[in-house]
C-alpha positions as CSV (number, residue, x, y, z in Angstrom):
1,X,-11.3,-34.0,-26.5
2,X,-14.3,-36.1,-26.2
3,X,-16.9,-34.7,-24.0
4,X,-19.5,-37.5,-24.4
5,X,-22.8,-36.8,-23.3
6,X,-22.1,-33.3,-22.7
7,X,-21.1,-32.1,-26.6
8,X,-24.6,-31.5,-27.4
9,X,-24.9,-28.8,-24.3
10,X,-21.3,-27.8,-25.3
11,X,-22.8,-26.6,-29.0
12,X,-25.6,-25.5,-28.3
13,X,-24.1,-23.3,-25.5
14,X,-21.3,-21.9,-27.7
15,X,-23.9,-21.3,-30.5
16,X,-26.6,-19.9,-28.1
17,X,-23.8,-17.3,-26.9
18,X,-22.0,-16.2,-29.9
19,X,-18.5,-18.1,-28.6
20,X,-15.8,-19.7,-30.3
21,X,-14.7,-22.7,-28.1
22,X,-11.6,-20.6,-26.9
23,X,-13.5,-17.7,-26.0
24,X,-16.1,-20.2,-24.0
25,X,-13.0,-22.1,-22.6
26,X,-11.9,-18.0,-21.4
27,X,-15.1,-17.8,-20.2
28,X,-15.6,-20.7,-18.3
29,X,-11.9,-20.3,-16.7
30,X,-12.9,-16.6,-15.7
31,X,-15.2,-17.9,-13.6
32,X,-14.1,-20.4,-11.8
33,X,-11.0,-18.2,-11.3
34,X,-12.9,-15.2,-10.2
35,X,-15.2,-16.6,-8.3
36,X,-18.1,-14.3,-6.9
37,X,-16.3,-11.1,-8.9
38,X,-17.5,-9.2,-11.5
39,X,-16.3,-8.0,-14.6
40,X,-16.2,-4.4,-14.5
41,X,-15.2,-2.5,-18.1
42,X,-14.6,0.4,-18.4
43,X,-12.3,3.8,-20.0
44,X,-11.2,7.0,-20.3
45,X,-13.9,10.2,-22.1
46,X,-12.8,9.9,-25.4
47,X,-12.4,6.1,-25.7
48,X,-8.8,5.5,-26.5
49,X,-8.1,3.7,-23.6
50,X,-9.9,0.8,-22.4
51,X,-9.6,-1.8,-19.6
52,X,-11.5,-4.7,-17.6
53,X,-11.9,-5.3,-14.0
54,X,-11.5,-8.5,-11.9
55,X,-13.6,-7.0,-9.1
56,X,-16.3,-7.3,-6.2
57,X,-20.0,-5.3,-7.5
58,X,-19.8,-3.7,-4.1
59,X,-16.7,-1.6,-4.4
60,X,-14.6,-0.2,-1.2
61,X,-13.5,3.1,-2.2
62,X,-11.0,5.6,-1.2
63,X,-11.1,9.1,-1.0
64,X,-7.5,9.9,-0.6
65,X,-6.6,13.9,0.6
66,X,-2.5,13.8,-0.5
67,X,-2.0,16.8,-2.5
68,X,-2.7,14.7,-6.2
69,X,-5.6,13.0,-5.3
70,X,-7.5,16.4,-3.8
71,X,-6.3,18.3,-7.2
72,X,-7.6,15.1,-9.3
73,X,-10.6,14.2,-7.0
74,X,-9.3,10.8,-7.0
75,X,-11.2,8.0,-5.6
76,X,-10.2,4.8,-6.4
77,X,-10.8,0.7,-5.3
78,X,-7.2,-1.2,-5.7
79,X,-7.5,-4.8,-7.2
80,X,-4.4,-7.3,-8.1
81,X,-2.6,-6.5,-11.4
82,X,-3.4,-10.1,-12.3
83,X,-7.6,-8.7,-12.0
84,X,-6.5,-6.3,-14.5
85,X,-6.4,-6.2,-18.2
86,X,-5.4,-3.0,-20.6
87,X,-7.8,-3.5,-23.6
88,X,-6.8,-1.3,-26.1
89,X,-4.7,2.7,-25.5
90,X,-1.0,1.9,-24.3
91,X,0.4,4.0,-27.0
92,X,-2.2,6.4,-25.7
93,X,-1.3,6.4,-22.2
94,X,1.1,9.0,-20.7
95,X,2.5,8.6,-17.1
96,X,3.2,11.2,-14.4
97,X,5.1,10.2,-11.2
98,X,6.5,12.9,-8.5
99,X,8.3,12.7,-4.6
100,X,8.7,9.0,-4.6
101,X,7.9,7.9,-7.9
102,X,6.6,4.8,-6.7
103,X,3.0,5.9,-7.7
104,X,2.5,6.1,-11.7
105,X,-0.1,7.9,-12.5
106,X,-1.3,7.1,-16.1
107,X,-4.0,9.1,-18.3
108,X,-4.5,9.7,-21.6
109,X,-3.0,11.9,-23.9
110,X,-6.2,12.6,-25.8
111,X,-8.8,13.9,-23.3
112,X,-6.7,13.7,-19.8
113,X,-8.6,11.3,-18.0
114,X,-6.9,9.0,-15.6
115,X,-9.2,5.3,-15.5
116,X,-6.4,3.6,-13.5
117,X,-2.9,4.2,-11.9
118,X,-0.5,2.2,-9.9
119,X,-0.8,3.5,-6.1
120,X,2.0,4.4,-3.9
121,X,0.6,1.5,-1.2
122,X,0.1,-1.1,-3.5
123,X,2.5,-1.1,-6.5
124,X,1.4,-4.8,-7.4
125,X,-1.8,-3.7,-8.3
126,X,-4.1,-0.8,-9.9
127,X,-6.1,1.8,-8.6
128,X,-9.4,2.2,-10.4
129,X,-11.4,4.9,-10.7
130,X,-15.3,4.0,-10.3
131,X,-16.1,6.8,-12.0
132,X,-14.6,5.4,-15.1
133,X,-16.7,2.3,-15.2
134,X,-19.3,1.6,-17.6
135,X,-23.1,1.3,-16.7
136,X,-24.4,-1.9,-15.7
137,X,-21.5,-3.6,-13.0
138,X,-21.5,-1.8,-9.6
139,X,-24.2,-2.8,-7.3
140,X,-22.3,-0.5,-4.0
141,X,-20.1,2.1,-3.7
142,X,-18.4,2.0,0.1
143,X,-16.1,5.2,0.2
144,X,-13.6,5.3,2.8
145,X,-11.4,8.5,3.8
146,X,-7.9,7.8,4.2
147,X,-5.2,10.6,5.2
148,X,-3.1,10.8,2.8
149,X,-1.7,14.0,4.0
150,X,0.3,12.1,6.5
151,X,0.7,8.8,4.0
152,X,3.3,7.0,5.6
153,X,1.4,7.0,9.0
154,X,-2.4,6.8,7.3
155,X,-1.0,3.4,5.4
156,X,0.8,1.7,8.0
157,X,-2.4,1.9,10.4
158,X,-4.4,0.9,8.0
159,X,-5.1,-2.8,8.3
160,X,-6.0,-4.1,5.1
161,X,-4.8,-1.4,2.0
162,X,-1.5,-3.2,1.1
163,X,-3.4,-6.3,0.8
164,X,-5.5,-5.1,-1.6
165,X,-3.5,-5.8,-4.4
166,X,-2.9,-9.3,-3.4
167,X,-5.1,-12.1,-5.1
């Protein structure tokens, strides 16, 4: 590919940031893709699992008061599964599902924490847990109660969960 004028940038901007021209090419796809998101990163304690983020700095959280989420204090933003990437900890990941089984809770098997699952409402996308994030991407947290105690009714009111998960 001949990039004329611009080859001298395109060096100088690959050297500059430590790139290879595919990892610059990733880069530069990212964000035209992902437009005014961030890249979040972020894992469980020990470190086994890892994952990044396609999301928004200010993050709209829920605080969910179903049975599992008030036992795991789990607050979580949803973002599309294509906004999400499992870094390194599969093998490490064990999943627990109950009543519907549509929800898959996934933590790891090492230290027990659980960074991400697949909600209930939205099972084309992940939960994430803020909480889990590394330092350095969230500029607001919004938290937002939902009833999940009465689920069925607490989701269908509400008028933008399920399209959370869409990109």
């Amino acid at each position: 590919m001949d990039l004329g004028a611009q080859s001298r940038r395109w060096a100088a901007f690959l050297e500059q940031h430590g790139l290879s021209s595919e990892e610059a090419a990733q880069l530069l796809l990212d964000a035209f893709e992902y437009k005014n998101l961030v890249k979040h990163t972020g894992g469980c304690h020990c470190g086994a699992v890892r994952f990044e983020v396609w999301a928004s700095a200010d993050l709209h959280v829920f605080n969910c008061n179903c049975s599992i989420c008030t036992k795991k204090q789990n607050r979580h933003f949803i973002v599309p599964a294509s906004r999400f990437k499992l870094l390194k900890g599969a093998d490490n990941l064990t999943i627990y599902t109950f009543n519907t089984h549509r929800a898959q809770h996934m933590f790891c098997k090492t230290c027990g924490v659980q960074s991400f699952y697949i909600p209930r409402s939205n099972p084309d996308g992940y939960g994430i847990a803020p909480h889990c994030l590394d330092d350095g991407t969230v500029q607001i947290t919004i938290t937002e109660d939902i009833n999940g105690k009465e689920w069925e009714e607490a989701v269908g009111k509400h008028k933008t969960i399920r399209d959370m998960s869409k990109p």
